[in-house]
N, CA, C and O atoms as a GROMACS GRO file, in nm:
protein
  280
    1UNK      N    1   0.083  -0.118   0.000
    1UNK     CA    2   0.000   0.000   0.000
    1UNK      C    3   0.088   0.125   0.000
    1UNK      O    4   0.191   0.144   0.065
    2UNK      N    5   0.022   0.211  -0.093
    2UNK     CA    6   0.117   0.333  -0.081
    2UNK      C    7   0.087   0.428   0.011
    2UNK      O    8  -0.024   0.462   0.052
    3UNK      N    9   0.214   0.474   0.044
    3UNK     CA   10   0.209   0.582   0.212
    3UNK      C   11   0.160   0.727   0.141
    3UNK      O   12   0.132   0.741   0.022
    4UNK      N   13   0.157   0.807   0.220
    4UNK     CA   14   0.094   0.961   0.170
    4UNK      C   15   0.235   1.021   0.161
    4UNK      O   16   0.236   1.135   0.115
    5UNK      N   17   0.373   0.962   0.200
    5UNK     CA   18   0.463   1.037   0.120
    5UNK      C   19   0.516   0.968  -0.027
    5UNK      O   20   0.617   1.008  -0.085
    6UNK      N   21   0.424   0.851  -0.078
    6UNK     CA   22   0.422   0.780  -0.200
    6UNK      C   23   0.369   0.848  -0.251
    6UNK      O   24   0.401   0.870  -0.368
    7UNK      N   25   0.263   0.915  -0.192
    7UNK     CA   26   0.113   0.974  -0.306
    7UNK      C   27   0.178   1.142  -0.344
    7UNK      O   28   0.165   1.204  -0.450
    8UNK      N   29   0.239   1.182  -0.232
    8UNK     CA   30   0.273   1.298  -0.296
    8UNK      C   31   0.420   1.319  -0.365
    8UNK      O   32   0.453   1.430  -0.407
    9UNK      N   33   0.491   1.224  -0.373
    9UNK     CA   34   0.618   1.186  -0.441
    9UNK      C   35   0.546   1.170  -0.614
    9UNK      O   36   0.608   1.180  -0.720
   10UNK      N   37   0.462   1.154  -0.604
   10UNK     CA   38   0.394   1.055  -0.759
   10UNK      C   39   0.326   1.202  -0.800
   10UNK      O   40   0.350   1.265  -0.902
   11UNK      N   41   0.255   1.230  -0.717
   11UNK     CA   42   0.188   1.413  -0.758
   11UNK      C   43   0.266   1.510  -0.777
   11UNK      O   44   0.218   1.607  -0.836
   12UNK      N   45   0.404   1.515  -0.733
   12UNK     CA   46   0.480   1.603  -0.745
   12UNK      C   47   0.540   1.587  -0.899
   12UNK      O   48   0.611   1.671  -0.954
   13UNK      N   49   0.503   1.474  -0.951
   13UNK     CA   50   0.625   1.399  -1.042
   13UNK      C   51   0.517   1.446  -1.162
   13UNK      O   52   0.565   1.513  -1.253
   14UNK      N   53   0.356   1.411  -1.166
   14UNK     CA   54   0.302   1.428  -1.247
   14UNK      C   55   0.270   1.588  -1.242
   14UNK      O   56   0.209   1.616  -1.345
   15UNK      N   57   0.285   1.671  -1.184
   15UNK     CA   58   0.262   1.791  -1.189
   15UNK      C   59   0.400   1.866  -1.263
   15UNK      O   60   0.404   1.986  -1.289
   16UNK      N   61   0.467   1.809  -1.279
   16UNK     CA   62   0.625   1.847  -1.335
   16UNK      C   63   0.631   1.806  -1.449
   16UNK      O   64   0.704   1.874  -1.522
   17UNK      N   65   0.565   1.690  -1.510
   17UNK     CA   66   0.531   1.650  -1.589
   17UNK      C   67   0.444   1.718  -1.670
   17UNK      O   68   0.474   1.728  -1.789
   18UNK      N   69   0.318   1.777  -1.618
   18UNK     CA   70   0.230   1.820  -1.705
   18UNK      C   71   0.251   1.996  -1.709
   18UNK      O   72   0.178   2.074  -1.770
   19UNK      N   73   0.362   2.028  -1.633
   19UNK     CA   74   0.416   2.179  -1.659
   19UNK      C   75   0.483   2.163  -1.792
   19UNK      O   76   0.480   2.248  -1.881
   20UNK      N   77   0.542   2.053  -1.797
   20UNK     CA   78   0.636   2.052  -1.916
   20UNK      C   79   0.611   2.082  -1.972
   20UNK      O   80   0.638   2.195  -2.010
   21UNK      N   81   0.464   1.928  -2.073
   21UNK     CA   82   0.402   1.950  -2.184
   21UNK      C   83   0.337   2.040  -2.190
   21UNK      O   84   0.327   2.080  -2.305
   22UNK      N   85   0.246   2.136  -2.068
   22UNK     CA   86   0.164   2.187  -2.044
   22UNK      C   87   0.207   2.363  -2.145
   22UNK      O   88   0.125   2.437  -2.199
   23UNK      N   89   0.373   2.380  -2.136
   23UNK     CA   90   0.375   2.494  -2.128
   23UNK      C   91   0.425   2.570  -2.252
   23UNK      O   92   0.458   2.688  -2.251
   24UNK      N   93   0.427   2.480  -2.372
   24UNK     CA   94   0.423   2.538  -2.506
   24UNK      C   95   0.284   2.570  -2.532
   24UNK      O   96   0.269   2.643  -2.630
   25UNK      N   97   0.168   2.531  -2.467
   25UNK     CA   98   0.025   2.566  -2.489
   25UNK      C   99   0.009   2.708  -2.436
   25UNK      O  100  -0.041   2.807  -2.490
   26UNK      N  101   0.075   2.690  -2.295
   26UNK     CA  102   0.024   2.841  -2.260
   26UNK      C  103   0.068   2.929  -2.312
   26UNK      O  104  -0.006   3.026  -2.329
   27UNK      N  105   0.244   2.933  -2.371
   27UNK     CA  106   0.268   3.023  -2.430
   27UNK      C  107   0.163   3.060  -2.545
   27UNK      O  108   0.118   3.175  -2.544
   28UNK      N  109   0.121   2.967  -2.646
   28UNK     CA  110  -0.015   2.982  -2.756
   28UNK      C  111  -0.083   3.059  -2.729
   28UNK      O  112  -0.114   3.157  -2.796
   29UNK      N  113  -0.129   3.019  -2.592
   29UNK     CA  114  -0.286   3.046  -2.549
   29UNK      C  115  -0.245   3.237  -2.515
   29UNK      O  116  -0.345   3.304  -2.538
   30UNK      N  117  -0.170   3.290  -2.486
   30UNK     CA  118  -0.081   3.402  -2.420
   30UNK      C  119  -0.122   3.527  -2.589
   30UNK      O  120  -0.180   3.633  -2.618
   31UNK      N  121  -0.043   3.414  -2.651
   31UNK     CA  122  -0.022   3.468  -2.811
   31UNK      C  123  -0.155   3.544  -2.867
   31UNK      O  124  -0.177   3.658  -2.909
   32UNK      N  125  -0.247   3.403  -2.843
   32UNK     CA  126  -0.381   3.437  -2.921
   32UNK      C  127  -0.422   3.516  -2.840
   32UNK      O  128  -0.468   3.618  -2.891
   33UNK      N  129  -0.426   3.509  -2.688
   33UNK     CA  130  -0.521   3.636  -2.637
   33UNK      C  131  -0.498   3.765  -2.660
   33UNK      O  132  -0.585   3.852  -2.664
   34UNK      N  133  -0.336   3.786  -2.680
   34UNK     CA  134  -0.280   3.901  -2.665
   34UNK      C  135  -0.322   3.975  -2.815
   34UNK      O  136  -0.331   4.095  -2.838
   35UNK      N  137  -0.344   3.851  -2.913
   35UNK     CA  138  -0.408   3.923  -3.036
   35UNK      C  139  -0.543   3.950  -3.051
   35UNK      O  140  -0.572   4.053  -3.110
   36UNK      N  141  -0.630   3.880  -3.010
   36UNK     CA  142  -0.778   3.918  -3.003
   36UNK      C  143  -0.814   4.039  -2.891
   36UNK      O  144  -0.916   4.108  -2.901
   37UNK      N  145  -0.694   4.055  -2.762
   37UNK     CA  146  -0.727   4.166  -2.775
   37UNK      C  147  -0.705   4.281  -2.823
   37UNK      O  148  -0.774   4.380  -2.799
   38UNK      N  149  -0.568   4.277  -2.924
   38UNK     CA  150  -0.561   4.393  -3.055
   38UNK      C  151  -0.670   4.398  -3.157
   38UNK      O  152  -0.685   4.492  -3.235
   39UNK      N  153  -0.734   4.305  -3.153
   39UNK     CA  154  -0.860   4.303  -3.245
   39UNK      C  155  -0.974   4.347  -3.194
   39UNK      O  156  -1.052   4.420  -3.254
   40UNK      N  157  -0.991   4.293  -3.054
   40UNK     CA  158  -1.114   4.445  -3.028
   40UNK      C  159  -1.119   4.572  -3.026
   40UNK      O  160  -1.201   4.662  -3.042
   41UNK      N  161  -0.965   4.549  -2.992
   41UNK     CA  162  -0.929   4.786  -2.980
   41UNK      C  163  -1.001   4.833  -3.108
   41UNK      O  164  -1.093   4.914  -3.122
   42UNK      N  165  -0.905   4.726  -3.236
   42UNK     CA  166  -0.952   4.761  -3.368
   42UNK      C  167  -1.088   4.773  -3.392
   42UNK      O  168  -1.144   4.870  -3.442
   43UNK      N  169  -1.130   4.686  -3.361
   43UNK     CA  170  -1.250   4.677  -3.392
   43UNK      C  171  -1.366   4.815  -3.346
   43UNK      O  172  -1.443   4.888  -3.410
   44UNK      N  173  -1.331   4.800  -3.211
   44UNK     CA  174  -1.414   4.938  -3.171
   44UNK      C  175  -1.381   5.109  -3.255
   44UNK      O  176  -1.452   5.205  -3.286
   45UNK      N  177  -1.259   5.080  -3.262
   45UNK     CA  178  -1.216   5.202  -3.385
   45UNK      C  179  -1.332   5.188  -3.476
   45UNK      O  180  -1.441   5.244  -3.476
   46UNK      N  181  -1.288   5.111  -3.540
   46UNK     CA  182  -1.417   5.100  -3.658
   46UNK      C  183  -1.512   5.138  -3.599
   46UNK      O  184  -1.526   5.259  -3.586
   47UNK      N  185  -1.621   5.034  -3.534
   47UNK     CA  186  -1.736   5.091  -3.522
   47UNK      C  187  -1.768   5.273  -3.514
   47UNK      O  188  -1.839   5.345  -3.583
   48UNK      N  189  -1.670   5.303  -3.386
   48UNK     CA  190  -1.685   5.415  -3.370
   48UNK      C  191  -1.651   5.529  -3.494
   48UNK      O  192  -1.693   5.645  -3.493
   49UNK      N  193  -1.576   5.477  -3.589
   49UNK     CA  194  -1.568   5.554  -3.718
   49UNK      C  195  -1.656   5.529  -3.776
   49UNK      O  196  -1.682   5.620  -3.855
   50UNK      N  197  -1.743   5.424  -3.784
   50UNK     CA  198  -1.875   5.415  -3.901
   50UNK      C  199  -2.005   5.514  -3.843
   50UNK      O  200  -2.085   5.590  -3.898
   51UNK      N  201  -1.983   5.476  -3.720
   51UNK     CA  202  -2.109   5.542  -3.648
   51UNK      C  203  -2.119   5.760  -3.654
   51UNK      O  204  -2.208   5.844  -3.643
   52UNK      N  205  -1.971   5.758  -3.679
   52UNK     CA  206  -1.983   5.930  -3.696
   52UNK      C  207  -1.992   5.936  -3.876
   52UNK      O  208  -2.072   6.019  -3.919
   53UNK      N  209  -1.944   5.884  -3.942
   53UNK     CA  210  -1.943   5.849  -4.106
   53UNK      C  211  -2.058   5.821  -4.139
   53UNK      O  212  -2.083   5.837  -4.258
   54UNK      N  213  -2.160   5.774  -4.058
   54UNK     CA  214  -2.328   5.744  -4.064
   54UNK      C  215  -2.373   5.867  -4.076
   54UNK      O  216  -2.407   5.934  -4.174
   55UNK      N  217  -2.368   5.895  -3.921
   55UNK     CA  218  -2.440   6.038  -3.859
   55UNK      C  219  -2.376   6.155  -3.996
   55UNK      O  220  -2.457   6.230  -4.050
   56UNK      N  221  -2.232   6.154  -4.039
   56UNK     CA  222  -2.268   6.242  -4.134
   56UNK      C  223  -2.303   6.232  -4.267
   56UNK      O  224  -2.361   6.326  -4.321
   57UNK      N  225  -2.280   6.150  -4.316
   57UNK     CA  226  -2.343   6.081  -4.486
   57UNK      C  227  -2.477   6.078  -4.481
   57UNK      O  228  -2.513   6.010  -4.577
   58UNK      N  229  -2.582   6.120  -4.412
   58UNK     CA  230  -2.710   6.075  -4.470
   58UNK      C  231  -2.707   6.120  -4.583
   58UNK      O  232  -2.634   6.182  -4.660
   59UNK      N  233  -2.868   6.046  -4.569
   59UNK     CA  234  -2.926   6.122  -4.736
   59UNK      C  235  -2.959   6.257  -4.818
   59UNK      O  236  -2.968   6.292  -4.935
   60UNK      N  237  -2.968   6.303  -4.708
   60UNK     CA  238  -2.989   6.446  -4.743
   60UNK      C  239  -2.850   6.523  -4.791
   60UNK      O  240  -2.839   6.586  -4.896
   61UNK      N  241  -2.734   6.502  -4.678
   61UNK     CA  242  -2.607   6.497  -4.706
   61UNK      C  243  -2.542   6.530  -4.837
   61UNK      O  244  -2.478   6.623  -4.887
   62UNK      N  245  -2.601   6.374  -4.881
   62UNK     CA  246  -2.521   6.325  -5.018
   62UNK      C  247  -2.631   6.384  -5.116
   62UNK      O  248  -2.590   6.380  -5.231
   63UNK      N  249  -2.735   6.428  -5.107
   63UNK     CA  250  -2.777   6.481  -5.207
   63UNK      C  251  -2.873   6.372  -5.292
   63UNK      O  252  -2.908   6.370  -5.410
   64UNK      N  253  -2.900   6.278  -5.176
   64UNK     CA  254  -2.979   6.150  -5.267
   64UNK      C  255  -3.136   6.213  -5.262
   64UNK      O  256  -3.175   6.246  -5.150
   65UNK      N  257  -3.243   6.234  -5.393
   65UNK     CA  258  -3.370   6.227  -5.347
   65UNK      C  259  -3.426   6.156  -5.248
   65UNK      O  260  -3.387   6.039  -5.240
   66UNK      N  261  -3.553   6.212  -5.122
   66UNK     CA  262  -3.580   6.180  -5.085
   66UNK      C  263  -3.689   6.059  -5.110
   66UNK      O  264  -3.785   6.092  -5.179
   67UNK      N  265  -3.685   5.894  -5.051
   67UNK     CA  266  -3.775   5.825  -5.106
   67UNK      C  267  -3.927   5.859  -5.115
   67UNK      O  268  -3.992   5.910  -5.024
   68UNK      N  269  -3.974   5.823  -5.236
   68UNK     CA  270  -4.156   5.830  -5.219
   68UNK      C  271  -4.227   5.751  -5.120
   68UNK      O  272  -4.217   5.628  -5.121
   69UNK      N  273  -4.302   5.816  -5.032
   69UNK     CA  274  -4.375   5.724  -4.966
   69UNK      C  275  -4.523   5.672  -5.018
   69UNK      O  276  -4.613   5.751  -5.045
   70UNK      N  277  -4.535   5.556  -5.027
   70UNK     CA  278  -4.703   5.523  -5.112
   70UNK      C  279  -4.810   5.497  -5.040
   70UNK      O  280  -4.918   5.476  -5.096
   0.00000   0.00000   0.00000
């Protein structure tokens, strides 16, 4: 039977173990977050540029006739 300084000799071993493999992932995982969150900054740029590029392009703006209503 194994003693509780067996069990944590064996946990110590698999936890060293799974840092190993574990830690070309996190670097990944580090990578991608650090880019999606350059992609929301971006992203909100945009919006916030379409939303004043809205407000000023209407229709009237651009000089489009106004639609007929029937």
């Amino acid at each position: 039977m194994l003693t509780q300084t067996d069990l944590k000799s064996i946990d110590g071993l698999f936890d060293k173990k799974l840092d190993t493999k574990l830690r070309p992932i996190k670097s990944d995982i580090k990578n991608i977050s650090t880019k999606v969150n350059s992609i929301e900054k971006e992203v909100k740029k945009v919006a916030r540029g379409l939303r004043k590029t809205s407000d000023f392009l209407d229709e009237e703006h651009l000089g489009f006739p106004q639609p007929a209503i029937i």
